[in-house]
N, C-alpha and C positions, 0 to 999 in steps of 0.2 A: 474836123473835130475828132472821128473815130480813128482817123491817121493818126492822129498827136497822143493820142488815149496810148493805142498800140504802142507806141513808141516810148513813152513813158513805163506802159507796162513793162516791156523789156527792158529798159533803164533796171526797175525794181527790181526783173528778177537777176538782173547780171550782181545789182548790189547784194541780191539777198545770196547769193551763192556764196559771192567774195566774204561775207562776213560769215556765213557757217564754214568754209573754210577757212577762214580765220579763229575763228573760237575752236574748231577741230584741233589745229595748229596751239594754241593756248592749254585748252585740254591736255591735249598729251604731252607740252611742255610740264604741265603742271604735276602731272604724271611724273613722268620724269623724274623732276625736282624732289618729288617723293618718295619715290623709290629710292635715290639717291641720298636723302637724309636719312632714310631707316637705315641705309646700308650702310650708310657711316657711323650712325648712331650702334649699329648691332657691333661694328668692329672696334668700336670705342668700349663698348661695355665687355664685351669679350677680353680686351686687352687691362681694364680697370679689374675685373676677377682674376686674373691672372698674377695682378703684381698684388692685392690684399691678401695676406696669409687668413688661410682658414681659420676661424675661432675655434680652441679644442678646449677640453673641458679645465683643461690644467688653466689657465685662465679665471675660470668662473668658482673655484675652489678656494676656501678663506688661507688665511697667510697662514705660513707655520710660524711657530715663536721663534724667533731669532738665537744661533747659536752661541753661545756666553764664549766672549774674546778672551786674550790670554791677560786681560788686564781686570775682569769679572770673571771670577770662580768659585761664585755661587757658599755653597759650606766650607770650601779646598781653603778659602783665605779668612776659615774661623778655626782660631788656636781656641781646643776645650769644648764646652758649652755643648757635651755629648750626648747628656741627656735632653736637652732641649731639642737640638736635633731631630734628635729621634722621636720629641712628640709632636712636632713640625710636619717630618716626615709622613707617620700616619695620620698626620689630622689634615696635614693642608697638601703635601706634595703627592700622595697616594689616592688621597678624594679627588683630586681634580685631574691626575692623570687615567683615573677609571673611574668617569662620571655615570656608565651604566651599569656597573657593579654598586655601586654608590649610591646611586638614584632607587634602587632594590633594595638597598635597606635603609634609606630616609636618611644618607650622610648628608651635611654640610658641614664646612670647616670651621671648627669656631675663631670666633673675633678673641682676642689676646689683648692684656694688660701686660707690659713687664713694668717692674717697680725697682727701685736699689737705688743704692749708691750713686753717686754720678763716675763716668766715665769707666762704666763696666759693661760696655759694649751692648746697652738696650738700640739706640739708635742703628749701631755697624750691623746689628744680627738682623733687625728687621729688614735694611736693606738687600741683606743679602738671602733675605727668603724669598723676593722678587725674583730674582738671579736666579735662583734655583728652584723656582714654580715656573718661570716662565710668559709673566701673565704680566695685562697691564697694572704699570704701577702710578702712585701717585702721592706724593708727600706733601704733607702740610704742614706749617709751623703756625704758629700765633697769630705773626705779621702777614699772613696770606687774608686771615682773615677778617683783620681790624677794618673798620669806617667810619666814618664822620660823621655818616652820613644817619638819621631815625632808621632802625630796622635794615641796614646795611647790613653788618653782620650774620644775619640773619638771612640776608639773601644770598650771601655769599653760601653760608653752609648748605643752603640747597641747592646750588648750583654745584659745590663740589659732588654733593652723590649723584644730580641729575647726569653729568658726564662722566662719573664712575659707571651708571648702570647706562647708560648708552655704548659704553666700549667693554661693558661686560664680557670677560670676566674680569674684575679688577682687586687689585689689591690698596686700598686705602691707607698708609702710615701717620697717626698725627703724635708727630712727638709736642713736648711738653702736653700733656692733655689735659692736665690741672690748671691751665690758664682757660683753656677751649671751656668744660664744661665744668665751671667754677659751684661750687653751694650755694647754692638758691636761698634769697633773706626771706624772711617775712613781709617786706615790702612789697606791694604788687607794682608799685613803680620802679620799681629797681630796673634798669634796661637789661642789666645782666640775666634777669630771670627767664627775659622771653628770648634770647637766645641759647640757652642751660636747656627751653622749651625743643625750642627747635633740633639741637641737637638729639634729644632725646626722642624724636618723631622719627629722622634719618636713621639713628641707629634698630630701630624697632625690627628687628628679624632681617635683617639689611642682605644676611646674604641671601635670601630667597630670591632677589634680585641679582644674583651675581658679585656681589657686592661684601670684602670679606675684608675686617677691619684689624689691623692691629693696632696699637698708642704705645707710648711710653711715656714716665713718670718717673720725676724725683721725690713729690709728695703727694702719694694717693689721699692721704688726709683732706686734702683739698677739692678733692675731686666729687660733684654731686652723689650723693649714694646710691640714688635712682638709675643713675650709668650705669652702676654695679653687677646691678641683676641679671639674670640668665635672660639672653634675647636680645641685647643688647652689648655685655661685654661676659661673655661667658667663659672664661678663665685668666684667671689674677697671677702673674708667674713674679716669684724673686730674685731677678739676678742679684748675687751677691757678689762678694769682693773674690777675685779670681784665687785658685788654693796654688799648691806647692809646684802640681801637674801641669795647672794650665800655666802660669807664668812661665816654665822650661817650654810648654809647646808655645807659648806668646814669642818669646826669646828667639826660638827656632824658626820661626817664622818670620821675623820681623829683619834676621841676619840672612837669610837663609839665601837671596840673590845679590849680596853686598863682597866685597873683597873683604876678606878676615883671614884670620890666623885658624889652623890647622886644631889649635889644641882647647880650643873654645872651652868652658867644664857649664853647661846648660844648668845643671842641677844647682850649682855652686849660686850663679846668679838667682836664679829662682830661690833658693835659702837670705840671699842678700836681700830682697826686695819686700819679703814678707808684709803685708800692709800698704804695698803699691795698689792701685788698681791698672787698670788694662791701656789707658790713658798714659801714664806714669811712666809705663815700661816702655810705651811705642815712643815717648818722646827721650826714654834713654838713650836708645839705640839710635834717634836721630842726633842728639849731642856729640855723639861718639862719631858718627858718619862724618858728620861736620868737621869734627878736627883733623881729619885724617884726610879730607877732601884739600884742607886750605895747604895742609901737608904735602900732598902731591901735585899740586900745579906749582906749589915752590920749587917743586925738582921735577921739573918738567920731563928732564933725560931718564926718571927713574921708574919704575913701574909703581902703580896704584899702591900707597902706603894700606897696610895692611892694619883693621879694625882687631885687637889682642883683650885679653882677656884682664890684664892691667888697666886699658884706658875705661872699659867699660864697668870694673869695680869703681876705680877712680870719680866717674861719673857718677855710679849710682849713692859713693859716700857724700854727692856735693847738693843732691835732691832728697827732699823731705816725700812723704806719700802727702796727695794732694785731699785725701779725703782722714778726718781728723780720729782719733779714738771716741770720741765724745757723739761724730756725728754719726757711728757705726754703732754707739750702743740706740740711739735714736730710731737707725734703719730695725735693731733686733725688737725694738717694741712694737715697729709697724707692724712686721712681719709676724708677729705675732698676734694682731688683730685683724690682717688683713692676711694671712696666712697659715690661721691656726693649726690647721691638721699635719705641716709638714714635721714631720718624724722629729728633724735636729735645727731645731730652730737656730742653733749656735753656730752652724758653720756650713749648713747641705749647700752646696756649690751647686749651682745649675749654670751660668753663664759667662762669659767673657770673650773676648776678639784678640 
């Protein structure tokens, strides 16, 4: 029995060796195997840092505004309208390019009404104060904001300033704006009224948010009166029908990268047109292109028929001015209620394209 014991016992311990030298053997396999992933692991990351380019601060810096193409130039592609300009300039394009000189004496740029005539370049100048600010922009018409829907419209008008003032700084355009914020009835159910509402919540000191509105208008008469007031639309401007100046620089510009004749007389046409507006003239010079274009692909072998100071009289004797005597003495009443202080109510030219 004590034989068998012994013998057993040594059994045990030969097993118990073989398997702590087996787990030894495991161990340092396991070992191993670990050392071996870190090490691969370390030359993995090492080689991962190598190929990701550093992040430098140029990166993490806001965008600059984008340079104006040779097909956007800003005031360069406004014939006239010099004084406006220039109160553009110091109200909106100087305030926002020196926001901490600005910010020192409590500037913001005001929101702007233009009013006049049609087709004297309310719409073309607003776009092109975008151009020449720099800043986001954002047009609205009528039909952006119409709906079917109860209280649609309504939700629409604040969603356009909620996304104006989320990409602040922004420049807001709403042309026709006599349809937008229409006079308010006496009706409380009038649908119209609590949109005319809403609008007038948005505009309430709008740029303090970044937020910096111009409109234009054919019939400010139309327009709530409450819009009117300071804080809301704090200057009322009159483009008028373009004068004697701006139609030669309209002319000048409008021929000015076209094939033409050498002996052009600007002035002469600008005498011709008297009573055109700014519309008027831009579609002369496109009648005139026209003929001269079907001109030269008929003579294929010949160079580009040349736009002469003939065809473009010619033209302007075959066109009426598109805006009437009647509706111009209409414009000089507005502007005189809605423009009283200006000096010469009869002819002070501020604007045209």
């Amino acid at each position: 029995m004590n034989t068998k014991t012994n013998a057993e016992k040594t059994e045990q311990r030969v097993q118990s060796q073989t398997r702590m030298v087996h787990d030894v053997s495991r161990r340092d396999c396991a070992i191993g195997e670990k050392e071996w992933l870190r090490k691969m692991t370390t030359e993995r990351s090492g080689r991962a840092k190598e190929q990701v380019p550093p992040v430098t601060r140029a990166t993490t810096q806001p965008a600059t505004p984008q340079k104006k193409d040779k097909h956007h130039q800003g005031f360069s592609d406004v014939a006239g309208m010099d004084e406006l300009k220039q109160f553009v300039t110091e109200g909106f394009i100087n305030v926002l390019n020196n926001r901490e000189c600005a910010d020192a004496f409590g500037i913001t740029p005001p929101s702007l009404l233009f009013y006049g005539p049609a087709g004297c370049g309310k719409t073309f100048f607003a776009e092109k104060i975008a151009e020449e600010v720099g800043i986001h922009f954002i047009k609205v018409v009528p039909d952006d904001l119409a709906s079917t829907l109860v209280h649609g419209t309504q939700e629409k008008i604040g969603e356009v300033f909620r996304k104006a003032e989320k990409k602040a700084p922004t420049l807001i355009f709403f042309d026709e704006f006599d349809a937008m914020v229409p006079q308010r009835s006496n009706d409380d159910r009038n649908y119209q009224n609590g949109e005319t509402n809403e609008f007038l919540c948005m505009l309430n000191n709008a740029a303090e948010k970044g937020i910096y509105v111009l409109a234009a208008t054919n019939h400010p008469e139309r327009i709530d009166r409450a819009a009117l007031r300071t804080g809301r639309i704090d200057e009322i401007i009159y483009v008028d029908m373009p004068d004697d100046k701006a139609r030669e620089s309209l002319f000048r510009l409008k021929l000015s990268k076209l094939p033409k004749a050498d002996d052009i007389d600007y002035q002469h046409l600008a005498e011709l047109t008297k009573g055109y507006n700014c519309s008027d003239i831009s579609y002369i010079v496109k009648v005139a292109s026209r003929k001269m274009f079907n001109a030269s692909i008929r003579e294929k072998e010949q160079p580009y028929q040349l736009i002469t100071q003939q065809l473009l009289e010619e033209t302007i004797t075959q066109r009426s001015p598109s805006v009437t005597s009647r509706e111009l003495r209409e414009f000089e009443r507005l502007r005189n209620e809605f423009s009283p202080r200006d000096k010469q109510a009869g002819r002070t030219t501020i604007g045209f394209h």
